[in-house]
ZALUMVO-994184 format. One record per residue (C-alpha): residue number from 1; residue in one letter; x, y, z. Coordinates in nm, 4 decimals. Layout:
BEGIN
num: NUM, residu: A, px: X, py: Y, pz: Z
...
REM end
This chain:
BEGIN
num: 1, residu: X, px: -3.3545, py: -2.3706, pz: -2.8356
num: 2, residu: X, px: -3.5631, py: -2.3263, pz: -2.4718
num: 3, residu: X, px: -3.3508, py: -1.9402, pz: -2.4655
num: 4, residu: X, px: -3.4700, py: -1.8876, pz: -2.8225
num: 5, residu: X, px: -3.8192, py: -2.0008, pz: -2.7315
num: 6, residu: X, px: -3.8009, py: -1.7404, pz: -2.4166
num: 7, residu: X, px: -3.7262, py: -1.4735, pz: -2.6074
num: 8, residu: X, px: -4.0145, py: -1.5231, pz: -2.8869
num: 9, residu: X, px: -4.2223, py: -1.5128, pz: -2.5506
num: 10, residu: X, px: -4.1107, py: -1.2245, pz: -2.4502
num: 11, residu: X, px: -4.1689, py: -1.0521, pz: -2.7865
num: 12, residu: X, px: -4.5171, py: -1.1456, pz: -2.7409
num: 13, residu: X, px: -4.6270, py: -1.0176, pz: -2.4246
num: 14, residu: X, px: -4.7272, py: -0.7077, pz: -2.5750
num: 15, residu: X, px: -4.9708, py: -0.8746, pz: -2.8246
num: 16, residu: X, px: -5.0542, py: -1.0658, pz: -2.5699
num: 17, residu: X, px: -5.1968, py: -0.7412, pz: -2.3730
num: 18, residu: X, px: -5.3751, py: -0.6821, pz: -2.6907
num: 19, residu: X, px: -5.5186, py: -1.0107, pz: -2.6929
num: 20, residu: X, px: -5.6339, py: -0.9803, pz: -2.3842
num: 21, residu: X, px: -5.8292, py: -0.6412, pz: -2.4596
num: 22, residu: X, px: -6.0025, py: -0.7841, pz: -2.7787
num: 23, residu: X, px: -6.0702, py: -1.1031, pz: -2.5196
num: 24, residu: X, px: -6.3093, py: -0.8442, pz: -2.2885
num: 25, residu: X, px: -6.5111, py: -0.7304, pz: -2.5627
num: 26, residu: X, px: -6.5460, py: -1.0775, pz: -2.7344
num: 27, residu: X, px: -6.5173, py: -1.3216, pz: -2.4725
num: 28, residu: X, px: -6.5901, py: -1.6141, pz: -2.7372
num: 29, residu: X, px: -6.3118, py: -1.5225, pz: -2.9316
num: 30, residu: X, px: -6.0235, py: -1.8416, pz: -2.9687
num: 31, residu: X, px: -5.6802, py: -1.7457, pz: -2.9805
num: 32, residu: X, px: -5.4382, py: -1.9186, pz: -3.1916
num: 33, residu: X, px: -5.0744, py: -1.9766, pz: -3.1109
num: 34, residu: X, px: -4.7765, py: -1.9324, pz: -3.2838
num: 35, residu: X, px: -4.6594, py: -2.3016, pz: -3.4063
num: 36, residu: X, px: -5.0045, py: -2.4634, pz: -3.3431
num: 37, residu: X, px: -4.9908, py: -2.4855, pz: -2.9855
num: 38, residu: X, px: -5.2904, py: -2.5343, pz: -2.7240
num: 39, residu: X, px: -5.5299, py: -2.3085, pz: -2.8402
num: 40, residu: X, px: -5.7628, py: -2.1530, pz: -2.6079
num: 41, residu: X, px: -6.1084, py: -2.3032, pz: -2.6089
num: 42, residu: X, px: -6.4305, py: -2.0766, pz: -2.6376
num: 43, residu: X, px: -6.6275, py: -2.0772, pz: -2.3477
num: 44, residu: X, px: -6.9784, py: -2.0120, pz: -2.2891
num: 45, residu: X, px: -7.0209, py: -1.8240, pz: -1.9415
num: 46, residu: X, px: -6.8160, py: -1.5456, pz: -1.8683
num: 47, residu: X, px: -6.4250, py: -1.5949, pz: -1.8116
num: 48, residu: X, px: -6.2326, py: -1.3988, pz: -1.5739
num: 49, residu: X, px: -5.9432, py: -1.1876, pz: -1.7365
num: 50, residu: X, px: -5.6672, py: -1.3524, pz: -1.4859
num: 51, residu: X, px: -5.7725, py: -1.6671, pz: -1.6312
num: 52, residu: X, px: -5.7531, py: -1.5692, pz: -1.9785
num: 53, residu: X, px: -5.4332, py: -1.4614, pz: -1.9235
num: 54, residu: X, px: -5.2536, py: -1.6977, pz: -1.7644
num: 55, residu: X, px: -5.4187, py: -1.9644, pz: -2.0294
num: 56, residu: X, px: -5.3128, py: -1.7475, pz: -2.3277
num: 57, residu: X, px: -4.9827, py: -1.7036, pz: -2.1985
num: 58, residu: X, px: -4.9336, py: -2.1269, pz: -2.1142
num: 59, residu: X, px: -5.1141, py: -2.1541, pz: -2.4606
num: 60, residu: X, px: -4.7980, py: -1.8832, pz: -2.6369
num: 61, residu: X, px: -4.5229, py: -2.0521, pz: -2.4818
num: 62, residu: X, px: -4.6044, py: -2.4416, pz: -2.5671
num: 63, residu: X, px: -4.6656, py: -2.3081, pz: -2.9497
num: 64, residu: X, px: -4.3640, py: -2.1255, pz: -2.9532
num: 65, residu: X, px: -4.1393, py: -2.4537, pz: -2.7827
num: 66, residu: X, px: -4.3236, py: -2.6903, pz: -3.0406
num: 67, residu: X, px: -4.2706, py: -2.4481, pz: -3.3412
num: 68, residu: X, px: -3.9271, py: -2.4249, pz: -3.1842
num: 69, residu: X, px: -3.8895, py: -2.7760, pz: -3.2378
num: 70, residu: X, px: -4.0388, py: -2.7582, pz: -3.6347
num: 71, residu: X, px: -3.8727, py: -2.4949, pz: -3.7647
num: 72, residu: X, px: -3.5437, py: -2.3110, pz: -3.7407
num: 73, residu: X, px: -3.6296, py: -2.0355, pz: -3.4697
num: 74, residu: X, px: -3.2697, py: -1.9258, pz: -3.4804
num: 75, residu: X, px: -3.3106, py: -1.7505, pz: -3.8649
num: 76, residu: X, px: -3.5894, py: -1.5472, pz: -3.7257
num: 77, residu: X, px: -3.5098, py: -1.4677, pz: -3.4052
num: 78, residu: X, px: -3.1446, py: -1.3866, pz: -3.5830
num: 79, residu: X, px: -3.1415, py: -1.3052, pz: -3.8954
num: 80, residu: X, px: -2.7948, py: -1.1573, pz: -3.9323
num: 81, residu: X, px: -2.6326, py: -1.5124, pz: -3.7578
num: 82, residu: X, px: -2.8873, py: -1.7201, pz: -4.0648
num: 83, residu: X, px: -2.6959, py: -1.4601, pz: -4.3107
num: 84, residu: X, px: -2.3553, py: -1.5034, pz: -4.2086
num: 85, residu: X, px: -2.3973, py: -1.8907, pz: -4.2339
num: 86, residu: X, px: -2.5380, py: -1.8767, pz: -4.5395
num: 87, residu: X, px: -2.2478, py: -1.6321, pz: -4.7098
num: 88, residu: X, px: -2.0012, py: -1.9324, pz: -4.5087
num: 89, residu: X, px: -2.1613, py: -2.1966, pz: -4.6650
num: 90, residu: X, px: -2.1505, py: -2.0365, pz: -5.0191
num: 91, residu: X, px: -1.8137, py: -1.9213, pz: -4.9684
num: 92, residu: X, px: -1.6751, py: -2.2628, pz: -4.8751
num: 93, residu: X, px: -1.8821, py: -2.4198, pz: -5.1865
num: 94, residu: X, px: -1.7405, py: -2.1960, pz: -5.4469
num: 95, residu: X, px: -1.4137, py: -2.2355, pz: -5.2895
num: 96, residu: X, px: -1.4903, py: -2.6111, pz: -5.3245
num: 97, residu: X, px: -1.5750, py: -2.5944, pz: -5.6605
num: 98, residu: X, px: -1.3320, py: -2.3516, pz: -5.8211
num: 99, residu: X, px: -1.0143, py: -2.4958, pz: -5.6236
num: 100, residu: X, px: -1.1376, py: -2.8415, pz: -5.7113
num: 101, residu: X, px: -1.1125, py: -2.7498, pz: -6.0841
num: 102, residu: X, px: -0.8047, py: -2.5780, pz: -6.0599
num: 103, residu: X, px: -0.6109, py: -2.8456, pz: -5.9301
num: 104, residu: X, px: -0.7723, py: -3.1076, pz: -6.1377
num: 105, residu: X, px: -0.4820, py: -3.1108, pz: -6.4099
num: 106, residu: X, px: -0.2312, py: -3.1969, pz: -6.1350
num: 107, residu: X, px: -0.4014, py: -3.4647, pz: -5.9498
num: 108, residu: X, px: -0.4776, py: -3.6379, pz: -6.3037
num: 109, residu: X, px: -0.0844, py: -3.6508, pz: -6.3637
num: 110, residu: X, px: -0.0739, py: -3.7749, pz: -6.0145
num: 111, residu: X, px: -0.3258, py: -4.0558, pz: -6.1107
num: 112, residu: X, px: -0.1925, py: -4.1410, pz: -6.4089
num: 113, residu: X, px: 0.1851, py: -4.1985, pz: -6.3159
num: 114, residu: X, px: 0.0610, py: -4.4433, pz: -6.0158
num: 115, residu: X, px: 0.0055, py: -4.6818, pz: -6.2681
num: 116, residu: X, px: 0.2934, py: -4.6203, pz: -6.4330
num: 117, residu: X, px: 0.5036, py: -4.6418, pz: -6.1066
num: 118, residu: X, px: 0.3346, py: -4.9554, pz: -5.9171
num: 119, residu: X, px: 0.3262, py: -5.1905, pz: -6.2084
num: 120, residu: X, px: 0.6400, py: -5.0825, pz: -6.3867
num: 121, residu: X, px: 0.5389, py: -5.0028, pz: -6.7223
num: 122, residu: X, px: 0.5761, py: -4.7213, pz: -6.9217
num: 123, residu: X, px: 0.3626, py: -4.6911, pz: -7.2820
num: 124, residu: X, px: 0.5692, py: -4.5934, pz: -7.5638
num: 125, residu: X, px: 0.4067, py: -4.3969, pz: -7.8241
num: 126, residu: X, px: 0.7500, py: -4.3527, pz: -8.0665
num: 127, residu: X, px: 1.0756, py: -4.4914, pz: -8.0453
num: 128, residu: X, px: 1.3597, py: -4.3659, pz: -7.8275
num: 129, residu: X, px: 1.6443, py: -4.0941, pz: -8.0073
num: 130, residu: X, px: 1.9669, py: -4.0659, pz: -7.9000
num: 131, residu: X, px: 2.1852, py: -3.7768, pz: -7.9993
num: 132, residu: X, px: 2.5826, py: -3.7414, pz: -7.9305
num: 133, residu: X, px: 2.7378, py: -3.4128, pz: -7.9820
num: 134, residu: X, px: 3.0708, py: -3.2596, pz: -7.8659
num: 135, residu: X, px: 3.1397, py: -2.8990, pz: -7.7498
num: 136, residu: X, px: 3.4954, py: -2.7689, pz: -7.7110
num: 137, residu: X, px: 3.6453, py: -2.4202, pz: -7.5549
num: 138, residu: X, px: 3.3942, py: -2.4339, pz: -7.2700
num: 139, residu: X, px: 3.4302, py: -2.1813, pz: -7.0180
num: 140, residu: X, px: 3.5766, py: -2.3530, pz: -6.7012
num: 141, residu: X, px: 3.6199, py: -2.1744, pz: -6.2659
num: 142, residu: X, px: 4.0156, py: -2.2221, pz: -6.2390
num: 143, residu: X, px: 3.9135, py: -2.3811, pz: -5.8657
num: 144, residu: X, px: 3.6619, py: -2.6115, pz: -6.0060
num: 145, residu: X, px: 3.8122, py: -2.9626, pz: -5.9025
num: 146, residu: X, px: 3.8116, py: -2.8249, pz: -5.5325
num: 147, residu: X, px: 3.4291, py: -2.7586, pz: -5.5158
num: 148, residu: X, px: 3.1805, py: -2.9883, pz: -5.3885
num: 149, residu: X, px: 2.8579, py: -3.0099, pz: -5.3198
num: 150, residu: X, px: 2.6163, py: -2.7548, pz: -5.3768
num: 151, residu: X, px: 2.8813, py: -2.4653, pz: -5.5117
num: 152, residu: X, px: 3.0028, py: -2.7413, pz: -5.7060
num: 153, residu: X, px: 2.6568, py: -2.7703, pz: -5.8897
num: 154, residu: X, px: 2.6736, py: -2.3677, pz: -5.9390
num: 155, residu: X, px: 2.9925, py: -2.3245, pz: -6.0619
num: 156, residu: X, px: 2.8686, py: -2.6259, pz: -6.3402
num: 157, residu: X, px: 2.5759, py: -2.4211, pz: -6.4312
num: 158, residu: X, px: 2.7412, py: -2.1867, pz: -6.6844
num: 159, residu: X, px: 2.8996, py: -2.4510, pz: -6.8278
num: 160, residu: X, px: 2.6027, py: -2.6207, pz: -6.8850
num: 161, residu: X, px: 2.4036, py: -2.2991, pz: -7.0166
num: 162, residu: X, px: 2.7266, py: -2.2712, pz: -7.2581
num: 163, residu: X, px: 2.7084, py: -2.5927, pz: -7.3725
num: 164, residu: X, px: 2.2966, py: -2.5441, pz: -7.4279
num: 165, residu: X, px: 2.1800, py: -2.8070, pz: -7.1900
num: 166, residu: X, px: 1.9057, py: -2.6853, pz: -6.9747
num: 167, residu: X, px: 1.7707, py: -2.8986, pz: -6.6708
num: 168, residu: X, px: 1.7742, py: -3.0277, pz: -6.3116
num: 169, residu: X, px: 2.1850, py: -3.1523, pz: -6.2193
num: 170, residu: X, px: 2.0769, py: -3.4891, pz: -6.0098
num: 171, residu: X, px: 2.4349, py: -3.5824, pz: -5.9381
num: 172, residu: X, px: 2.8006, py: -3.4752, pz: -5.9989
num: 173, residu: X, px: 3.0889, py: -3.7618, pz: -6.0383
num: 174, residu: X, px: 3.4079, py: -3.6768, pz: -5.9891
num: 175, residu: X, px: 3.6639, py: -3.8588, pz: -6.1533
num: 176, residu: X, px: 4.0078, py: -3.7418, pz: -6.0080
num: 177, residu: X, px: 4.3042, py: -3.9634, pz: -6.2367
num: 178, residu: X, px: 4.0663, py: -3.9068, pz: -6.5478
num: 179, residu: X, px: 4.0537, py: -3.5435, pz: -6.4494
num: 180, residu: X, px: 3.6669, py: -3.5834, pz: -6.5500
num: 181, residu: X, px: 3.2881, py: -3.4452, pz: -6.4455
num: 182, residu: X, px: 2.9889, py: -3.7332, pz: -6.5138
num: 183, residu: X, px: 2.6953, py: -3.5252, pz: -6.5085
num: 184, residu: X, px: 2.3418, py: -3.6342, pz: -6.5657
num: 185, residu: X, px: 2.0702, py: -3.3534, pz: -6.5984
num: 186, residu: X, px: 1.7235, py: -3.4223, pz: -6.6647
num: 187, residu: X, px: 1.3890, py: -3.2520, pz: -6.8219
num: 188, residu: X, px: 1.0712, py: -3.4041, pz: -6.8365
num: 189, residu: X, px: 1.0907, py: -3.6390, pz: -7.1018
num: 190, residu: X, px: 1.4565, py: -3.5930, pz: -7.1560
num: 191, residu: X, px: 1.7498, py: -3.7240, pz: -7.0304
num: 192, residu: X, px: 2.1192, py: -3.5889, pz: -7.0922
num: 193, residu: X, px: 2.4625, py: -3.7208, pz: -6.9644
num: 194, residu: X, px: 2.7156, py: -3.4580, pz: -6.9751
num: 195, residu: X, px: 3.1059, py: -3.6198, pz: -7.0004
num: 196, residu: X, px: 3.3275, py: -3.3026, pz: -6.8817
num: 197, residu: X, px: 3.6859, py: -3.3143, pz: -6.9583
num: 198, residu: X, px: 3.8649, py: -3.0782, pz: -6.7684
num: 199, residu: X, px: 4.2631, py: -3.1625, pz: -6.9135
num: 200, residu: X, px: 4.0857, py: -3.0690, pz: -7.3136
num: 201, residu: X, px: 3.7535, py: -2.7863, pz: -7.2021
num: 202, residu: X, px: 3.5115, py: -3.0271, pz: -7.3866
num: 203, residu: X, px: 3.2270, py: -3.2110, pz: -7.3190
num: 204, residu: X, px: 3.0503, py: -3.4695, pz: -7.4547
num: 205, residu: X, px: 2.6413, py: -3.4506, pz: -7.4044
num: 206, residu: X, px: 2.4473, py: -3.7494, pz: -7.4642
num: 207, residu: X, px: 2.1099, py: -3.6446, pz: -7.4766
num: 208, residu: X, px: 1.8155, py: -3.9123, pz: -7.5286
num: 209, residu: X, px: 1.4142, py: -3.8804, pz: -7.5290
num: 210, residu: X, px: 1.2241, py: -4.0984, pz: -7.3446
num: 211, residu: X, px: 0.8481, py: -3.9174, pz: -7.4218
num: 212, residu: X, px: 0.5682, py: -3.8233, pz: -7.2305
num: 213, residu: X, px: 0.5077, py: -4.1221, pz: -7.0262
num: 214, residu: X, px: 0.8101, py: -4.0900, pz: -6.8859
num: 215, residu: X, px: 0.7355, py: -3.7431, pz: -6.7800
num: 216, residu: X, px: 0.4437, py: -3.8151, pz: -6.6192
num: 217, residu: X, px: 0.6462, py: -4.0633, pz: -6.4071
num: 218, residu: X, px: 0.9276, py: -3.8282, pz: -6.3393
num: 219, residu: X, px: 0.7343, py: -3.5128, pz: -6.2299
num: 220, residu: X, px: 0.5542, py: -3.7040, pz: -5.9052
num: 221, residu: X, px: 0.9198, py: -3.8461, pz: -5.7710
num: 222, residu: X, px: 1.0669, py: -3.4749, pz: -5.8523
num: 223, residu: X, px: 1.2619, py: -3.3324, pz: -5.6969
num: 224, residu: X, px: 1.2843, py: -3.6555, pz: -5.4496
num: 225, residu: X, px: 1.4583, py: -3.7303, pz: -5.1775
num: 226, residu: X, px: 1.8380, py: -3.8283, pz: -5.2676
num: 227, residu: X, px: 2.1067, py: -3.5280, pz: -5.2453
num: 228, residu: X, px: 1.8637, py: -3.2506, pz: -5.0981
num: 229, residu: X, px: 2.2092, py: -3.0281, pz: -5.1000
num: 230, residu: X, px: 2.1907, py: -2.9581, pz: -5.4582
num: 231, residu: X, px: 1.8416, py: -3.0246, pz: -5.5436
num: 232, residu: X, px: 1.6155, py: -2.7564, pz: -5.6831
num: 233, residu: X, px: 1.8999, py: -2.6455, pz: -5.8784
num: 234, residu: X, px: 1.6797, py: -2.5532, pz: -6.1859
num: 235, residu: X, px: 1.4206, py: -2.3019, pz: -6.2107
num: 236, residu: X, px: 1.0866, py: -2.4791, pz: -6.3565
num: 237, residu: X, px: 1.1964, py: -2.7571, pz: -6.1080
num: 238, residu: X, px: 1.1383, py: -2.5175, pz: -5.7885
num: 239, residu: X, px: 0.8197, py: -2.4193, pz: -5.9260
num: 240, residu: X, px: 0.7284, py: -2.7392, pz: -6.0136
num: 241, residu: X, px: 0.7622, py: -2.7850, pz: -5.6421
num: 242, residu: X, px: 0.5465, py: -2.5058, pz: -5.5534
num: 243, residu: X, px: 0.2597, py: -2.6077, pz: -5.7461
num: 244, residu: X, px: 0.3122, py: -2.9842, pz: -5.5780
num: 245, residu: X, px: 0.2849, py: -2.8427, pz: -5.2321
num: 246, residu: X, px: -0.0377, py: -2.5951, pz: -5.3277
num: 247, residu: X, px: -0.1692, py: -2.9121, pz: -5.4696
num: 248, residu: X, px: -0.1306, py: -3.1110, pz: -5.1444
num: 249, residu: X, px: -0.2716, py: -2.8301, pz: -4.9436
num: 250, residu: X, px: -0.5469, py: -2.7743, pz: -5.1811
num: 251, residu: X, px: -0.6255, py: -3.1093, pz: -5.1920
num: 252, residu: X, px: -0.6179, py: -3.1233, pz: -4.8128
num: 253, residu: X, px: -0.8883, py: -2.8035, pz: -4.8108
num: 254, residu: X, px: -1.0788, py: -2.9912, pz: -5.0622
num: 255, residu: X, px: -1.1611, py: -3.2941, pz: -4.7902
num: 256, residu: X, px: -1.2286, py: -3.0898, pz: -4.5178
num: 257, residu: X, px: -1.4752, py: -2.8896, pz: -4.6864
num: 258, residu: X, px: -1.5789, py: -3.1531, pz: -4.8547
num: 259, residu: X, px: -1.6667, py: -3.2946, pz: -4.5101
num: 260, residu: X, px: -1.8793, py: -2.9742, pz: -4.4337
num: 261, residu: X, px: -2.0754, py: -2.9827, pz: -4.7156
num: 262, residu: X, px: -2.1449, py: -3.3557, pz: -4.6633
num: 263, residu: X, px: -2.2845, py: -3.2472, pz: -4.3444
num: 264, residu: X, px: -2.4764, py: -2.9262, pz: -4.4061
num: 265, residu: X, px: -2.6799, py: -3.1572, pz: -4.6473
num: 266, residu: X, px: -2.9029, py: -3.3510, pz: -4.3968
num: 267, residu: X, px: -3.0450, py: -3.5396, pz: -4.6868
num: 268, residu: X, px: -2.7089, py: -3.6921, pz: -4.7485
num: 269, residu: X, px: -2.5680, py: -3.7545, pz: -4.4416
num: 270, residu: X, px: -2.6502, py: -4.1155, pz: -4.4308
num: 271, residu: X, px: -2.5172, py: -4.2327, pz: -4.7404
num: 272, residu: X, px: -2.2107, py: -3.9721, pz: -4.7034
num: 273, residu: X, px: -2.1339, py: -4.1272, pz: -4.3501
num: 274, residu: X, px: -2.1887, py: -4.5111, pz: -4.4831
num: 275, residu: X, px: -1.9380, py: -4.4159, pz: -4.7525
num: 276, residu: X, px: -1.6664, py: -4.2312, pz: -4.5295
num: 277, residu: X, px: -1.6885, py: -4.5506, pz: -4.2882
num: 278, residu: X, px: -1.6366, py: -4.7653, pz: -4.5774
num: 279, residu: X, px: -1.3558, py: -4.5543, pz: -4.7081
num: 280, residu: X, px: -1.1791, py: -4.5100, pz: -4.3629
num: 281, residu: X, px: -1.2050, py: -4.8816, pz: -4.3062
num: 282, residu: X, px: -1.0740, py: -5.0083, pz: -4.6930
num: 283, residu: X, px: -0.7676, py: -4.7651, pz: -4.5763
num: 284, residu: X, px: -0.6669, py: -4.8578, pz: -4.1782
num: 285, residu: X, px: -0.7797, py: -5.2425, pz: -4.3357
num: 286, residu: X, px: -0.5218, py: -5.2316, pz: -4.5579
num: 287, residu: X, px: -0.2557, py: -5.0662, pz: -4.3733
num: 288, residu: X, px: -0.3022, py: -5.3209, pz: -4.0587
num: 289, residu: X, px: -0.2580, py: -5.5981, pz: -4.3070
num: 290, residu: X, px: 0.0276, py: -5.4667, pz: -4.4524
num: 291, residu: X, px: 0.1627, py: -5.3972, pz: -4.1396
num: 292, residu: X, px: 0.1221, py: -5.7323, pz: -4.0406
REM end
């Protein structure tokens, strides 16, 4: 602030010098300061010009360090750096805003299915169906009972696609005497156990609904963390995880900026700092007592 102050004082030693000249031919006259300094007082007898001077120039810098003080000296001085801080701080608003709203759908699925998850309850809005259906003369890979793992899971998928059941494969069981393939695949709101029979190329596909609640439940735990080998083994599952990770990162952009804004806003920074002590606190509270 004392450099920005310097350099208004510099730009003003040239109307300074025409102060001065006005000051010899009106020796009365009272100068004013930028910023409501120390003025310089009329006088009644004659004043030397070395006087004047050095009084007008004491009298330009104290106004300029107390309007220094006042006002923002930096968005005159500098009007490009105001500028740039103001396109910023619009930037990071919008950016607020319009990322805020697109990821709103996503965190209210996320806020709904922690109720559904912590206490254990799931609303039903129409009873449960459950469909059995056989298909024969499936296509099956000659080496299929030697596969495992996540070949395994694609050499199953065109069976699957033949036998019309579309989803994520959570697990494969391999029953070796029964010469048999247990395997459940899942959709949002739909569950299907698939009974393979190898020995007679059919398979029986138990499909049941289980509804929207249950959807909202499944998508936060998808894809999870059990058999990561031969996860994200269905298309609208992988970018189901996309759109979970650009909602964690959006949401993490959304509390930093959130931050800044809180703190370009001088009005609020009281009751924004009260709050984020009080929020910061409820969460390291809990955790320690957890913990403990």
């Amino acid at each position: 602030m004392q450099f920005e102050a310097l350099v208004v004082y510099l730009f003003r030693v040239k109307e300074l010098r025409q102060e001065q000249h006005i000051c010899r031919t009106q020796p009365k006259k009272t100068f004013k300061p930028l910023g409501g300094g120390i003025s310089l007082a009329s006088r009644s007898g004659p004043v030397s010009v070395r006087s004047r001077k050095r009084s007008s120039t004491i009298t330009v810098y104290w106004g300029v360090m107390k309007h220094a003080r006042a006002t923002s000296l930096s968005g005159r001085i500098f009007p490009r750096r105001r500028q740039m801080r103001g396109r910023f701080y619009r930037l990071i608003r919008d950016l607020h805003l319009y990322f805020g709203l697109f990821i709103s759908p996503f965190v209210l699925v996320f806020a709904i299915s922690v109720f559904f998850l912590t206490h254990a309850w799931l609303p039903r809005f129409a009873a449960e169906t459950s469909i059995t259906r056989v298909v024969s003369d499936l296509p099956l890979p000659t080496d299929l009972t030697k596969l495992s793992g996540r070949p395994l899971v694609d050499g199953l998928k065109p069976i699957l696609e033949a036998a019309n059941v579309p989803g994520e494969v959570g697990f494969v069981r391999h029953m070796i005497k029964e010469e048999m393939f247990i395997i459940p695949v899942t959709i949002p709101g739909r569950e299907t156990i698939v009974t393979l029979n190898i020995a007679s190329r059919e398979a029986t596909i138990v499909t049941r609904e289980t509804g929207l609640a249950d959807a909202m439940a499944i998508l936060p735990r998808s894809p999870g963390e059990h058999a990561p080998a031969i996860r994200m083994n269905w298309f609208y599952m992988q970018a189901w995880r996309w759109l979970a990770d650009t909602t964690a990162y959006l949401i993490l952009f959304i509390s930093v900026s959130g931050v800044y804004l809180w703190y370009v806003l001088r009005a609020e920074r009281r009751v924004g700092f009260v709050l984020l002590l009080t929020g910061a606190l409820s969460l390291f509270g809990m955790a320690y007592v957890l913990s403990h």
